[in-house]
N, C-alpha and C positions, 0 to 999 in steps of 0.2 A: 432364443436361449435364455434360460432364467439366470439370475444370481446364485451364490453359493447360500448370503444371506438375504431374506428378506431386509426391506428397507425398515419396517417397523423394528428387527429384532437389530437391527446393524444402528440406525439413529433414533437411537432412543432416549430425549432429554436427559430425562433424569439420570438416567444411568450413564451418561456423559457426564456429567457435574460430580456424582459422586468417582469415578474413575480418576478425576485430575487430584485430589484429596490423597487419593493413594499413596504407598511409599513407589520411590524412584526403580524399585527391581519390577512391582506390579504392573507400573507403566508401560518401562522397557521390554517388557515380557509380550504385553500386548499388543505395543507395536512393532514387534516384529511379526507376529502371528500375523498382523493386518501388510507389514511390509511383502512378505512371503507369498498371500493371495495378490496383492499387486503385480507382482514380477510375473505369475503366473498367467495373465492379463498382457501386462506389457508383451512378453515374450511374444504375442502372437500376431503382433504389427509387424510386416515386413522391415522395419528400421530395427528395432531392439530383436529380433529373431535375427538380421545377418549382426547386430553390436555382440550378443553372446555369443554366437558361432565362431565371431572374430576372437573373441578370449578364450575360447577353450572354458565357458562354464555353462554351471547349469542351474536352474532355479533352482534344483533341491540343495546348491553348496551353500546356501545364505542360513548360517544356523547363528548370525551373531548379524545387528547391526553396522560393525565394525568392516564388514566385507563390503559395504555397496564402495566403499573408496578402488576397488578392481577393476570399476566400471567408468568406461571413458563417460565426460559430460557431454549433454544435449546443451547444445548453443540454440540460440535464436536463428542463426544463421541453416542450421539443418533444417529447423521448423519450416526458412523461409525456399529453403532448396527440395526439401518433400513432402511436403506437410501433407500427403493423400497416405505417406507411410506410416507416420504415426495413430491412423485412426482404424476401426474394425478390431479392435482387439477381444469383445466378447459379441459382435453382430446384433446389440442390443438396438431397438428400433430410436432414431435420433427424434427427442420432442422440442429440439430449441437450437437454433445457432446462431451463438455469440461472436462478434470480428474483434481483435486486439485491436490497440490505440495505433498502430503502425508507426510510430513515433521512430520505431530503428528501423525501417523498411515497409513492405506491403504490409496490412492487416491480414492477419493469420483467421482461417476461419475455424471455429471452434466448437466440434457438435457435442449435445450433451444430452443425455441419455435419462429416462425417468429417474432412473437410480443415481445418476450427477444431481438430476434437481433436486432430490430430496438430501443429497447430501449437503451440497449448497445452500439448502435453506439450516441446514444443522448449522454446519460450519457457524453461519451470524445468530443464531440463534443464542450458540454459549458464547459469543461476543458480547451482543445486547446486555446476554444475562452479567456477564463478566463489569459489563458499566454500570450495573445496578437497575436497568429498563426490565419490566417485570409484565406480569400477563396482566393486560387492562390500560396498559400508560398508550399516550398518543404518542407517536412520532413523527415530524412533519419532513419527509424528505424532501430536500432542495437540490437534488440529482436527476438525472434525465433516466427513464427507464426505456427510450428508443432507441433507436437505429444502432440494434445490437450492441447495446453497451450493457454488460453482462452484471455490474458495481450495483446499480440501481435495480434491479433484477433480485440482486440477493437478500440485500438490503430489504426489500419487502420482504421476501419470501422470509427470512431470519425475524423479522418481528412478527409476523402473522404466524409464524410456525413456533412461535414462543407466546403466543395468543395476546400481544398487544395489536393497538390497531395504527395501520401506515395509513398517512395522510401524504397522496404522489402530486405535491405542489408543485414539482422542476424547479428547475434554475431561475434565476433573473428578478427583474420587476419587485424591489423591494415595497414599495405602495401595497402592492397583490399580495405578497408573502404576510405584512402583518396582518391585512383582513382576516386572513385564514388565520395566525394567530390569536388574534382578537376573540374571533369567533369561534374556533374548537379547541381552546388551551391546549396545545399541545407541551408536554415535557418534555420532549428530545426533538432536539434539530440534529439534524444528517445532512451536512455536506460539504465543500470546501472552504478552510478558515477566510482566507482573504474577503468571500462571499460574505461568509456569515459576522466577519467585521463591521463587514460595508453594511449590513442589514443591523447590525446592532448599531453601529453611526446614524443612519437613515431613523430607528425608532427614537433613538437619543433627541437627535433635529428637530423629531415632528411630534414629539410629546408621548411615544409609546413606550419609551423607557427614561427612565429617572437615575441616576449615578447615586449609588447605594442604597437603592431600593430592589426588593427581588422580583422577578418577571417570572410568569408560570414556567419558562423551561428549567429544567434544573442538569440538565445531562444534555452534553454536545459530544457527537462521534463526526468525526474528519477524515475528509480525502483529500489523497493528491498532494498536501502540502503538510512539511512538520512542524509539529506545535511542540515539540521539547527535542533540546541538545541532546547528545549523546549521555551526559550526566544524568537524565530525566528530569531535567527542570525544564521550566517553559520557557519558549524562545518568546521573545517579545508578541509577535502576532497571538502566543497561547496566553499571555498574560492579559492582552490585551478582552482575547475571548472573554474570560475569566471576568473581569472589569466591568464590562458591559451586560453581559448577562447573569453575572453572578451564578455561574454554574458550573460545574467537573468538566473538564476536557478531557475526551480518549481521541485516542488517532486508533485509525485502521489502514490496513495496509497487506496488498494485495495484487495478484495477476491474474490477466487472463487467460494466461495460458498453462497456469498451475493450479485453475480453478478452487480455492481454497485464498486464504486471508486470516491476518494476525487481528487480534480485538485488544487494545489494551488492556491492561489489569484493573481492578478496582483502585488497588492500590499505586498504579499510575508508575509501574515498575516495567514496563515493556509490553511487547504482547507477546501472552503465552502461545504456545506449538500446543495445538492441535494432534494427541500424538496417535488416536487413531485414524488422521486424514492427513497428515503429514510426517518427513522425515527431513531435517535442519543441517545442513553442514555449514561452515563459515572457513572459506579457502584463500587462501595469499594469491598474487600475480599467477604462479608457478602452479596453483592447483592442489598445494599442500594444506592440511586441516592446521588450521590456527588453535591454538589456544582462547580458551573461555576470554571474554572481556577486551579481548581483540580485535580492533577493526579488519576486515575483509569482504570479501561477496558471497552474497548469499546463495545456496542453492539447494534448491527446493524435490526434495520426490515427494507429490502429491500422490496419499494413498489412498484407493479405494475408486479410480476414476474410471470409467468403463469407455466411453467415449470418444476419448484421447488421452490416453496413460502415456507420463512423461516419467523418465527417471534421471536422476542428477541433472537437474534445469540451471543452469545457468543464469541467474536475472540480470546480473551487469550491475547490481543494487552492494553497496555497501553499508552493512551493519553490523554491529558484535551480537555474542550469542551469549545469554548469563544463565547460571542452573543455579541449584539450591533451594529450597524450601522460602518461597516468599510470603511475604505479611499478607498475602490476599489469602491466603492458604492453600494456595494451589501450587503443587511439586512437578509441574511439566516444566522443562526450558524456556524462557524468554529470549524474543526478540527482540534489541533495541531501537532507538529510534533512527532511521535513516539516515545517511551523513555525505551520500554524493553519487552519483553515479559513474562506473566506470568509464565509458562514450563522452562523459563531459569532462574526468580531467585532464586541469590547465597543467602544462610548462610553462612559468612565464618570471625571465631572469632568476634562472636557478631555484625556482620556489616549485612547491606540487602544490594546490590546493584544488576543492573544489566551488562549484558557483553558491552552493549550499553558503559556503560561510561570506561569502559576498554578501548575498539576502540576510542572514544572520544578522550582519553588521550595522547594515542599514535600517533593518526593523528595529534594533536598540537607539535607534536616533531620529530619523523620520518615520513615525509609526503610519502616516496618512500615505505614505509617499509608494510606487512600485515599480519594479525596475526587472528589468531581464540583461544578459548578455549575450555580446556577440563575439565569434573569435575566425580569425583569418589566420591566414598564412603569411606569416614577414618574410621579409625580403631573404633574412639569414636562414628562415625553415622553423624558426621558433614559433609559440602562439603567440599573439597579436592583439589581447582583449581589452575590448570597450565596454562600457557599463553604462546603458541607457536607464538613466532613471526618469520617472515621470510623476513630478512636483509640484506643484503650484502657490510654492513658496519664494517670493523673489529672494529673500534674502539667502537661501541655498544657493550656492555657486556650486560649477565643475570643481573649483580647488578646493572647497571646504570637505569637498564629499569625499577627493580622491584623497585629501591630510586622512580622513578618517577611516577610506578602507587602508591606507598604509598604518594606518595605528595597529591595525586588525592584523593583515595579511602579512606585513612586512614588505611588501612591492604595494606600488604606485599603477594600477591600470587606470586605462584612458576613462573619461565620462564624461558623457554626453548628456544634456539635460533637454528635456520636455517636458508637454503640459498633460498632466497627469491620463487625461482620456485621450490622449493620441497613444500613450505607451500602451495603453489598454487594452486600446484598437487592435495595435501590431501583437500585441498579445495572442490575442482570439481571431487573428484574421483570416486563419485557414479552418476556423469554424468548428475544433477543436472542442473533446469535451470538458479539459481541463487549460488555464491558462499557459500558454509555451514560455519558457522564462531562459529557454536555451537556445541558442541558434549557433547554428554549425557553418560556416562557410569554406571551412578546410578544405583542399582540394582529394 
């Protein structure tokens, strides 16, 4: 079965870049035209074929964005209870299958369709272009492009499909990482800040970077971890980026199972919504649409996915939504920067917060230092959390640290101190392609 559009007339750069320039009705307009072909897709998965049936609608009742709110949400949990229902929706033959992080249960297996690949490589494409990386710049990825991890995948395919050239270094081994800088200058590193700290500290120690001197990269794109508060000022680790390399920081941010991803702005104002590969809601506890600038969870209907079409996705991810004509010049929606995950938050002595501002607080004070938490079940049924940080500064005590996340959080949790590469260790010990900084022991 073919597509309705081909792939060239459906992603087509230029014609993306000029589209986000548009006014706010021309957008609107056409994402729905693209939301509309979606549904018609979804519809034919046994999961959204019995979800509509169960409502009493039909794909042709969607003549406004405003209606997908009819529609009950796709949890993680359905993904993990049928995941053979959501796929087949146009019989397009599968050329790749990506597995989720499994991080809230099994890894979901995720097929993707010629027509996902090339949308996937759009998608980073006007990301890349969005950071200022242009056809010809180097970028050295320090992401894994294996064992179905779908990030590192795109990542290529988005700067080769914007005609710059990917340089696939992986993770790890900072010695390794600068030869290869040394030797093909590259201007864009790609990959997780805490990493790309340790590799700017590593250059600094061994003579490959100088403190206010510029280094060929001029533009860093991040995963995994955020590099600016909720304000869009940079959290300590992004300043720190900053510092050392003397270069723009964007964050990216993304799933595997909405196949699609936000690219920061030039102008370091969020990441724009993608509005013919996606559609953005931000909803309370209760599933209600929030108001602009309001924290909530995100949920995602990626549009245009043949594969595996999801609609109203549930991330579990907390961010606000901002609109309005931004200084980058582009009039699609922003994304702001992440502020916690729903799964991680704490009750702890009448306080809500998230582990986000735990690390927050700590990178404004021990920038070398890294720390994860853990939380149990007290005796009373409340949470229980400790805070493993891992230092190797003697004169850091447990009470200096726990004074200073109560300066922050307003409660006192427990902490436990280590030597910086044992926390490390426990970090990455399940082999993980990102460091684990959350641990659940709840029963």
């Amino acid at each position: 079965m073919t597509s309705k559009f081909s792939v060239e007339e459906s992603y087509r750069l230029e014609q993306g870049l000029r589209l986000r320039s548009q006014t706010v009705d021309v957008i609107e307009a056409l994402q729905l035209n693209h939301l509309q072909a979606h549904l018609r897709v979804a519809v034919k998965t046994p999961f959204y074929e019995s979800m509509f049936a169960d409502c009493g609608l039909n794909v042709n009742d969607f003549d406004r964005l405003g209606l997908l709110d009819k529609l009950p949400f796709t949890s993680r949990q359905d993904l993990d209870q049928e995941p053979a229902s959501f796929g087949g929706g146009t019989g397009g033959q599968v050329l790749d299958i990506a597995l989720t992080s499994g991080t809230t249960g099994e890894p979901v297996v995720i097929p993707y369709t010629e027509r996902d690949l090339h949308r996937l490589a759009y998608n980073e494409a006007v990301s890349f272009h969005s950071a200022g990386v242009q056809a010809g710049d180097r970028a050295l990825l320090t992401v894994t492009l294996d064992r179905c991890f779908i990030a590192g995948l795109a990542y290529y395919s988005g700067l080769t499909h914007l005609g710059a050239t990917a340089i696939r270094s992986g993770p790890g081994q900072p010695s390794r990482q600068w030869q290869i800088i040394q030797r093909l200058q590259p201007s864009c590193l790609v990959g997780v800040p805490s990493f790309l700290v340790e590799l700017g500290e590593w250059g600094l120690a061994n003579g490959f970077l100088r403190e206010g001197k510029s280094s060929p990269v001029n533009t860093i794109v991040t995963i995994g971890e955020p590099t600016r508060k909720f304000d869009f000022s940079p959290t300590a680790q992004g300043k720190r980026l900053i510092e050392l390399w003397g270069a723009n920081i964007f964050s990216s941010y993304g799933a595997t199972e909405f196949e699609t991803a936000f690219g920061e702005c030039s102008a370091g104002q969020g990441g724009h919504i993608h509005p013919e590969l996606m559609v953005v809601e931000i909803v309370d506890e209760h599933g209600r649409t929030l108001p602009d600038g309001e924290p909530g969870e995100v949920v995602v209907t990626p549009i245009g996915v043949e594969g595996f079409p999801l609609v109203r996705f549930r991330t579990g991810d907390i961010a606000r939504l901002h609109r309005g004509a931004c200084s980058c010049g582009w009039n699609s929606p922003r994304l702001g920067p992440l502020e916690g995950r729903l799964a991680q938050r704490l009750k702890y002595r009448g306080t809500t917060f998230y582990p986000e501002s735990i690390f927050f607080a700590l990178q404004e004070w021990l920038v070398d230092a890294i720390a994860c938490v853990e939380v149990r079940q007290a005796a009373d049924g409340a949470d229980d959390v400790c805070v493993v940080v891992g230092c190797d500064e003697p004169s850091v005590t447990p009470e200096a640290v726990e004074e200073r996340l109560q300066a922050h959080l307003r409660v006192r949790p427990r902490v436990h101190m280590k030597g910086r590469e044992e926390v490390q260790r426990i970090m990455f010990a399940e082999g993980g392609r990102k460091p684990k900084k959350f641990f659940d022991f709840r029963p």
